[in-house]
C-alpha positions as CSV (number, residue, x, y, z in Angstrom):
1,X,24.0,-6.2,-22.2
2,X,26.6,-5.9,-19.8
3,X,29.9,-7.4,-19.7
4,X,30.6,-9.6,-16.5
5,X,34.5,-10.3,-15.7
6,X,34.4,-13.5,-14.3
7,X,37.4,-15.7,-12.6
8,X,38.5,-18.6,-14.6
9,X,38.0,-21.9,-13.2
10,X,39.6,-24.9,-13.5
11,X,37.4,-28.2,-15.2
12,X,38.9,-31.3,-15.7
13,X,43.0,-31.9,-15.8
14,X,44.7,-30.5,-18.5
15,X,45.4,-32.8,-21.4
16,X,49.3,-32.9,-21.9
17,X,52.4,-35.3,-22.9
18,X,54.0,-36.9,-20.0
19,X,57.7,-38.0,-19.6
20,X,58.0,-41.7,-18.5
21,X,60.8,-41.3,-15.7
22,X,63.5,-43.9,-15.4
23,X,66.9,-43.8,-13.4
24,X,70.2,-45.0,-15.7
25,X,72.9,-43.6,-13.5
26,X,73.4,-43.3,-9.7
27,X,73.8,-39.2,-8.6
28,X,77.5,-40.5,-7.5
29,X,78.2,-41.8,-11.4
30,X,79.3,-39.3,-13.7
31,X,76.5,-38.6,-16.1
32,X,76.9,-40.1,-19.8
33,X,76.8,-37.7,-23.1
34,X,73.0,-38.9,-23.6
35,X,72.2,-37.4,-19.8
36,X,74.2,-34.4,-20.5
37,X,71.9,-33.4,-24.0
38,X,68.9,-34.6,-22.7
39,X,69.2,-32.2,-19.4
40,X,70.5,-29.4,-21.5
41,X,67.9,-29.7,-24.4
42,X,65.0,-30.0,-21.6
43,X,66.4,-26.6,-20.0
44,X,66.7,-24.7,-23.2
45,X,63.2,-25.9,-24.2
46,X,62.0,-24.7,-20.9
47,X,63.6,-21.5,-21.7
48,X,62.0,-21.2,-25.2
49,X,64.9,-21.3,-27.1
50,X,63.2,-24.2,-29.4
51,X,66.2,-24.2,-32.5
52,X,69.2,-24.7,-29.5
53,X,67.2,-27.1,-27.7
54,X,66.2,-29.5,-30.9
55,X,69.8,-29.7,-31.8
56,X,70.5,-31.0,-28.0
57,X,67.7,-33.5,-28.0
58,X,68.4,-34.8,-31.7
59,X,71.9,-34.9,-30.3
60,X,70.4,-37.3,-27.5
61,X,68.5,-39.5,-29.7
62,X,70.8,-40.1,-32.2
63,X,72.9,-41.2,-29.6
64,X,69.6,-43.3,-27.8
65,X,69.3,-45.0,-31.7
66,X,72.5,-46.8,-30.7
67,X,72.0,-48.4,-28.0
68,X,68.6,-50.2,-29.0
69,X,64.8,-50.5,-29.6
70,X,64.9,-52.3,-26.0
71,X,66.7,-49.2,-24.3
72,X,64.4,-47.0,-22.5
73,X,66.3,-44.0,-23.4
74,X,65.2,-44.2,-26.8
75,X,61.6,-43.8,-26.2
76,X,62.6,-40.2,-23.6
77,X,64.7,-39.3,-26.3
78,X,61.6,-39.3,-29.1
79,X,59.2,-38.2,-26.2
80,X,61.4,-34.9,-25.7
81,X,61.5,-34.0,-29.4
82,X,57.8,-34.7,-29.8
83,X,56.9,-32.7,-26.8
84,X,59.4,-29.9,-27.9
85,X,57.7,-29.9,-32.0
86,X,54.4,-29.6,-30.1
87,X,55.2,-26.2,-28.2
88,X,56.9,-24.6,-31.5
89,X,53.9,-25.4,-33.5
90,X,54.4,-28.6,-35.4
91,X,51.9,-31.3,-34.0
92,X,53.0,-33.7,-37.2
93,X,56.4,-34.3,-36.6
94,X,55.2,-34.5,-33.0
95,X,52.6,-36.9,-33.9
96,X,55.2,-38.8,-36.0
97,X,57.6,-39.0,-33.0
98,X,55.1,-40.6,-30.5
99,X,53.4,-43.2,-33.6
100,X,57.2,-44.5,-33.1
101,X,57.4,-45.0,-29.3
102,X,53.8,-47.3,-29.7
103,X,55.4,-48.9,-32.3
104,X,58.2,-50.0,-30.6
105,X,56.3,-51.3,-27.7
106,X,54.0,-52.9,-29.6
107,X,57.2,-54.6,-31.7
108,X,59.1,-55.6,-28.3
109,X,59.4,-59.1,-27.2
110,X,57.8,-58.5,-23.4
111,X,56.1,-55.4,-24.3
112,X,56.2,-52.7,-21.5
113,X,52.7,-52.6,-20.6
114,X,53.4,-49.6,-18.9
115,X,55.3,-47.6,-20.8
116,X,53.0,-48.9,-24.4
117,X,49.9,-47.2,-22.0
118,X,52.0,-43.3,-21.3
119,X,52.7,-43.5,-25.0
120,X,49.2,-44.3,-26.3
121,X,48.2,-41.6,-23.8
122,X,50.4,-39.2,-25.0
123,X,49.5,-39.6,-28.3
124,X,46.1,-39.4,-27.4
125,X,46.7,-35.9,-25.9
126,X,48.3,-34.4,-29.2
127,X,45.3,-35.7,-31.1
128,X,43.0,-33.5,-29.2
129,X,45.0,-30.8,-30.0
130,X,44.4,-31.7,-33.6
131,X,40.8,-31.9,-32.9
132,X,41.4,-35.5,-34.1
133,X,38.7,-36.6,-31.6
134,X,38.0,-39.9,-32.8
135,X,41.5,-40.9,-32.7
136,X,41.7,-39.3,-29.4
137,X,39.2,-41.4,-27.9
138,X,40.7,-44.3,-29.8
139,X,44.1,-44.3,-28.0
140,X,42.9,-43.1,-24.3
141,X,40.7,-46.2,-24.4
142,X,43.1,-48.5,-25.2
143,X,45.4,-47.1,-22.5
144,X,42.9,-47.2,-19.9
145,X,42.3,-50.6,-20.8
146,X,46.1,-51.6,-20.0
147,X,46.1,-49.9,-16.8
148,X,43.3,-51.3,-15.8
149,X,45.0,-54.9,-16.3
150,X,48.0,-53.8,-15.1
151,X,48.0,-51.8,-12.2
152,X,44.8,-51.9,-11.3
153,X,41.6,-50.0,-11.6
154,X,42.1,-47.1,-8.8
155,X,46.3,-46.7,-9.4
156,X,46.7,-42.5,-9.8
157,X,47.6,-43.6,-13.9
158,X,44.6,-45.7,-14.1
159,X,42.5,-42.3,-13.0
160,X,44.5,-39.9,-15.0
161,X,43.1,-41.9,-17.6
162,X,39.8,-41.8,-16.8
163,X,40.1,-38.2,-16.2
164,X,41.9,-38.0,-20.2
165,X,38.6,-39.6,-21.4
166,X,36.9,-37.0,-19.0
167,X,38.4,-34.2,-20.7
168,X,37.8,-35.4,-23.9
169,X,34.4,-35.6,-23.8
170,X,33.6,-32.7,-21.8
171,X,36.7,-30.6,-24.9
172,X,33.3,-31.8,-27.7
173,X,30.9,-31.0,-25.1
174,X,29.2,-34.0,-24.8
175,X,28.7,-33.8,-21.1
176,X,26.2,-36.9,-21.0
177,X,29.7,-39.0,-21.9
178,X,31.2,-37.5,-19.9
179,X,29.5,-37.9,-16.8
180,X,30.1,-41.3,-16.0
181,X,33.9,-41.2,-16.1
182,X,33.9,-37.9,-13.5
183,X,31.8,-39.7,-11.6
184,X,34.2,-42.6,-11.3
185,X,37.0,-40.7,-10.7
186,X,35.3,-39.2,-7.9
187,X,34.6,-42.8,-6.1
188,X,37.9,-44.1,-6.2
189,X,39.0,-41.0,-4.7
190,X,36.3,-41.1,-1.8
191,X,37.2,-44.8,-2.0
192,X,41.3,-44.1,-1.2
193,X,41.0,-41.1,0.7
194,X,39.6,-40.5,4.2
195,X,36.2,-38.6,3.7
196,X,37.1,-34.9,4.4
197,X,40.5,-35.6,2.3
198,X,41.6,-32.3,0.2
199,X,42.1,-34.3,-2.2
200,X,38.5,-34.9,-2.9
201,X,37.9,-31.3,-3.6
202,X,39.1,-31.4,-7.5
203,X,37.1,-34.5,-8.2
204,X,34.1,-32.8,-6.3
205,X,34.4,-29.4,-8.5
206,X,35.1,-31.2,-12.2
207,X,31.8,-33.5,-11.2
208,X,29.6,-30.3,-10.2
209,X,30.8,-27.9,-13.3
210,X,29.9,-31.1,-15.1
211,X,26.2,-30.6,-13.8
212,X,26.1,-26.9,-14.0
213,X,26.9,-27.4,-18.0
214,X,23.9,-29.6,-17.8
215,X,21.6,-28.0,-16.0
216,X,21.7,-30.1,-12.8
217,X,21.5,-27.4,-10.8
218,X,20.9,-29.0,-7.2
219,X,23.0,-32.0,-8.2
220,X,26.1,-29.1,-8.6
221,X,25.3,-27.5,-5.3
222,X,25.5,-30.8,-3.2
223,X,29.2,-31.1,-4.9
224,X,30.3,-27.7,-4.4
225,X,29.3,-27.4,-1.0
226,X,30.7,-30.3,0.1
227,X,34.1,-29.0,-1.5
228,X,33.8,-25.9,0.5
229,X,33.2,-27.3,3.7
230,X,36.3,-29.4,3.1
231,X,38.4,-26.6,2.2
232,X,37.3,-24.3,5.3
233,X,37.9,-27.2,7.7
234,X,41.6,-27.7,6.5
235,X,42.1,-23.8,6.0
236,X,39.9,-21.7,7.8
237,X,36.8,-19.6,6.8
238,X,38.8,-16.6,5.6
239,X,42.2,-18.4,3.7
240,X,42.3,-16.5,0.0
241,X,42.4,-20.2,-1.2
242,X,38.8,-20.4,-0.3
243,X,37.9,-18.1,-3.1
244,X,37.3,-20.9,-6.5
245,X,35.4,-22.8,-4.3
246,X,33.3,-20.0,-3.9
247,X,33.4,-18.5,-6.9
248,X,32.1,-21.9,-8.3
249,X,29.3,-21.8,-5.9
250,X,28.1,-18.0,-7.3
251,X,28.4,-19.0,-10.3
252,X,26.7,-21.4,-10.0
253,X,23.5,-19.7,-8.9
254,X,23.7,-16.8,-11.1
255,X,23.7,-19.6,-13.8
256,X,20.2,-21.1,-11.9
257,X,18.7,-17.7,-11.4
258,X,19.6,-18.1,-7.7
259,X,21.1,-14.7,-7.5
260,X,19.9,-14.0,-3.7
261,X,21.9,-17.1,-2.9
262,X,25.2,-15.6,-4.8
263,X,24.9,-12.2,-2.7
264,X,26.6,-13.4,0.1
265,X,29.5,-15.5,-1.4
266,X,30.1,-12.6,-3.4
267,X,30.5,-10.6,-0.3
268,X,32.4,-12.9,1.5
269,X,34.9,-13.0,-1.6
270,X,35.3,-9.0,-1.0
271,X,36.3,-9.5,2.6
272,X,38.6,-13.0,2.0
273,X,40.2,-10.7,-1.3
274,X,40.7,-7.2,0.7
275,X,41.9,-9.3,4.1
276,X,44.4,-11.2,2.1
277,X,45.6,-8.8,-0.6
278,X,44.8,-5.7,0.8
279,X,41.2,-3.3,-0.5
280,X,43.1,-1.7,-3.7
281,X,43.9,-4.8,-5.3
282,X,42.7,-5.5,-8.7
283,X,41.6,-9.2,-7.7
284,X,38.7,-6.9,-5.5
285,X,37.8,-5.2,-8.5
286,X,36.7,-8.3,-10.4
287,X,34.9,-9.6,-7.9
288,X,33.2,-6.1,-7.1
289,X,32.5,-6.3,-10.9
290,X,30.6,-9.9,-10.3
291,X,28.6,-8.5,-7.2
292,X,27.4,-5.7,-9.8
293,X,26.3,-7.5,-12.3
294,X,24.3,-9.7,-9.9
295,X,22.3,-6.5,-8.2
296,X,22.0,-5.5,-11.7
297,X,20.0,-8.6,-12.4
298,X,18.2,-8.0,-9.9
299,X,17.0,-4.2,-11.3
300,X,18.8,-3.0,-7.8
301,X,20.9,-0.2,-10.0
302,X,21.1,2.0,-6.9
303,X,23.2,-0.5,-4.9
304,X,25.4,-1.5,-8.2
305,X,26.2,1.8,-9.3
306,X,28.3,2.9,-5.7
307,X,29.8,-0.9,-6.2
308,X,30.9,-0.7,-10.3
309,X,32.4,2.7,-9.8
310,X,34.9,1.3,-6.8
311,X,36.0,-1.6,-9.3
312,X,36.6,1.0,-11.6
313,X,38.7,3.8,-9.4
314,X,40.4,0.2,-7.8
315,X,41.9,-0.8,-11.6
316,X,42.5,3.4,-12.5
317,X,44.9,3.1,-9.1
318,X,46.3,-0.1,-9.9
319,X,46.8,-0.2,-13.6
320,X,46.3,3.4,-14.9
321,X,43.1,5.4,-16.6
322,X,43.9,3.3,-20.1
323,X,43.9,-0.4,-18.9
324,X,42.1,-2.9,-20.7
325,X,40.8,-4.0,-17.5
326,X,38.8,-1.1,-17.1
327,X,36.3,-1.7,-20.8
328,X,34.1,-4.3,-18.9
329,X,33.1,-2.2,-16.1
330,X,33.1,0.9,-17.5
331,X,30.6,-0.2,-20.3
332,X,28.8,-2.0,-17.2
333,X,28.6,1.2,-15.4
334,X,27.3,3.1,-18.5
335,X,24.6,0.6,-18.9
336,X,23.5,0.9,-15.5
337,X,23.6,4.7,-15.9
338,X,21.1,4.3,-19.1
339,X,18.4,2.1,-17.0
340,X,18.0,4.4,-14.7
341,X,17.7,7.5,-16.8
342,X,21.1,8.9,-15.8
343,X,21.8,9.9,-19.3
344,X,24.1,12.4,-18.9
345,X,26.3,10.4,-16.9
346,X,26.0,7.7,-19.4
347,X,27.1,9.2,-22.6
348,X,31.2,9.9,-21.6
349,X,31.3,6.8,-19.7
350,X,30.4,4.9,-23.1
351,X,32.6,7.1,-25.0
352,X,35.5,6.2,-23.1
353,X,34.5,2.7,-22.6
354,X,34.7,2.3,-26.6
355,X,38.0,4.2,-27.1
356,X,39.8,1.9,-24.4
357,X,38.4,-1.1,-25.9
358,X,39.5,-0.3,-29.0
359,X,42.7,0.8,-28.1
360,X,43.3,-2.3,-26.2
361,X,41.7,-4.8,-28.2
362,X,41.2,-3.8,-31.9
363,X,38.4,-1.4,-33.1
364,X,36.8,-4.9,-34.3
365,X,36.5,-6.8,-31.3
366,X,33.2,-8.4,-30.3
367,X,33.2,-6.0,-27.4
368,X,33.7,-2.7,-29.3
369,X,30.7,-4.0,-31.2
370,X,28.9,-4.8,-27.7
371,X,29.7,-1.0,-26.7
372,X,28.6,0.8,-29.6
373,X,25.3,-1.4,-30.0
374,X,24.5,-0.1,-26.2
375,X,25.9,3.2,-26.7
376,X,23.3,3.4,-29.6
377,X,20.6,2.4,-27.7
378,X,21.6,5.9,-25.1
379,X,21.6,7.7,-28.1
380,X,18.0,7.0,-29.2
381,X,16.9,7.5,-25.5
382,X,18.3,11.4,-26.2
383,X,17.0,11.8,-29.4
384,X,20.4,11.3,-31.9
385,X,18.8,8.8,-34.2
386,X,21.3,9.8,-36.8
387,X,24.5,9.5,-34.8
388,X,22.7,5.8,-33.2
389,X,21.9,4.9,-36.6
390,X,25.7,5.1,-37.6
391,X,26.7,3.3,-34.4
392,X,24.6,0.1,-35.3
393,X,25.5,0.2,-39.1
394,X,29.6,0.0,-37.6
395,X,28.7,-2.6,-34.9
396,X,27.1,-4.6,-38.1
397,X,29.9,-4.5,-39.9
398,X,32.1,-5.8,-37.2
399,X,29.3,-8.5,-36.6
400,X,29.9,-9.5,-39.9
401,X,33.2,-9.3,-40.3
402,X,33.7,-11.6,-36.9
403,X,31.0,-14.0,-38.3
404,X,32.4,-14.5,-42.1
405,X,34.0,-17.8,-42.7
406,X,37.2,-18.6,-43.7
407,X,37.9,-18.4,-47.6
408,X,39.0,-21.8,-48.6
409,X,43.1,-22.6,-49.1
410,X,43.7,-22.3,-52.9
């Protein structure tokens, strides 16, 4: 089988803790101790240094605990610690940081509709981290609900919302739930933005991966091409910031056996990468790699051969011979020297293909096992059953050791 590098796309917004802004002091006022730990904590925290910037922000809310349950400062102040345990690793004290800010909300005399909704979102957000999906769902419906009352069904929170239940859904991959909520956020954007608005592309993509996870094949290509065409009127037919669009779009058709249909995108890719990064850059190289795989697919091994082996001299130039980069397409190339009876050419390729991977990724990686299991099947084609026979017994064991479940805590 070959290995395809493929570029990541984007689907659905991020799930992640939000800051609820507010303004104490005037830039000509001089700033308070609370502002002055707060700032500091946020830019050691952006720095990494977690221990320096939790004794800032305790600092800050000790000082916040002062001035009152009713004193917006105190729900930043537990926000900033909860979204600082989250990044070092302790979702708990996190979790038991943002149950506070609800609960003071709930317990004020006018509750802040607003801020109750960021915090029942935010806390929403950490339980999908904790694969607490029921809780989750729980607390992003509850603040939807509030927004919706509030500020009305199509304000930017209302939809970030909407996109959090999106994202849920789509995070347990039950795409049929979360169809309905894409779809929405996609009419209130065509319903607030002019029709060829760049800000419909996002909606337009997350609805069309949506259907490509389902199946909906000519559902997705109506979406995606609509995206496109909005992107190359606002930038041009050749601006590098074409390329998601239509790497969805070949994607997509590989996924619906389309592959003639892919061809072309992937070409135009090469042209929109070399023009605006120049031929030897390593972003051409995946997207040869694609184009490869695709005339593989289609058994035309002549014309993916000439195309694999420039991915592979592109990476060799850019990164060096021992690059990680290079195990994908150089098992890829191996493979398509083995179908077409180029076994000679075949059997260093593969050698080399394993001893990068497992230099570069552990000798038990899932793709060292890939490689030998191929490798194997080259050696059987030239008659060294013995030396294939002790390939597939070591991709086996990797198998299973990849496979075995966790032992139980004691």
């Amino acid at each position: 089988m070959l290995h395809s590098s493929k570029i990541c796309v984007k689907f659905i917004v991020p799930l992640s803790l939000t800051l609820l802004c507010f303004s104490v002091l005037s830039c000509s006022e001089p700033k308070e101790p609370w502002d002055l730990h707060t700032e500091q904590g946020r830019t050691l925290m952006e720095q990494g240094k977690f221990p320096e910037a939790e004794k800032e922000l305790q600092s800050a809310l000790t000082l916040a605990e002062q001035f009152g349950n009713q004193d917006p400062r105190l729900i930043q102040s537990l926000t900033n610690l909860a979204i600082l345990h989250n990044a070092k690793g302790a979702p708990e004290e996190a979790e038991d940081l943002l149950q506070k800010t609800v609960a003071i909300h709930e317990n004020a005399p006018n509750p802040d509709t607003t801020g109750l909704a960021v915090s029942l979102s935010n806390l929403g957000a950490l339980y999908v981290t904790q694969k607490k999906f029921d809780e989750a769902q729980q607390h992003f419906e509850r603040a939807l609900a509030i927004r919706e009352k509030s500020q009305g069904p199509d304000d930017p929170e209302t939809i970030h919302d909407v996109e959090n239940l999106a994202g849920l859904f789509v995070r347990q991959s039950q795409f049929d739930n979360a169809e309905p909520y894409l779809k929405r956020v996609l009419a209130s954007a065509e319903q607030t933005n002019e029709p060829e608005s760049p800000k419909l592309v996002e909606p337009l993509n997350n609805l069309a991966l949506l259907y490509r996870a389902q199946e909906k094949y000519d559902q997705a290509e109506t979406l995606l091409l609509r995206a496109l065409k909005i992107k190359e009127k606002q930038l041009g037919p050749t601006n590098p910031n074409l390329l998601g669009s239509l790497n969805n779009l070949a994607l997509l058709y590989s996924s619906a056996k389309q592959l003639t249909k892919a061809i072309p995108l992937l070409e135009r890719m090469v042209t929109i990468t070399e023009e605006g990064f120049g031929k030897e850059h390593p972003r051409v190289a995946i997207t040869l790699n694609q184009l490869a795989e695709i005339h593989r697919l289609q058994n035309q091994t002549e014309q993916a051969i000439p195309i694999i082996q420039r991915a592979i001299g592109i990476i060799e130039k850019a990164e060096g011979p021992e690059h990680s980069g290079l195990s994908g397409p150089l098992n890829n190339l191996a493979v398509l020297y083995l179908n077409s009876g180029q076994y000679a050419d075949a059997d260093p390729v593969f050698q080399r293909a394993i001893a990068i991977t497992e230099e570069t990724m552990g000798k038990s990686h899932f793709r060292v096992e890939r490689a030998l299991r191929n490798y194997a099947q080259l050696l059987r084609k030239m008659d060294r059953a013995e030396e294939a026979l002790a390939l597939e017994t070591r991709a086996d064991a990797i198998l299973e050791k990849n496979t075995q479940s966790p032992s139980p805590p004691k």
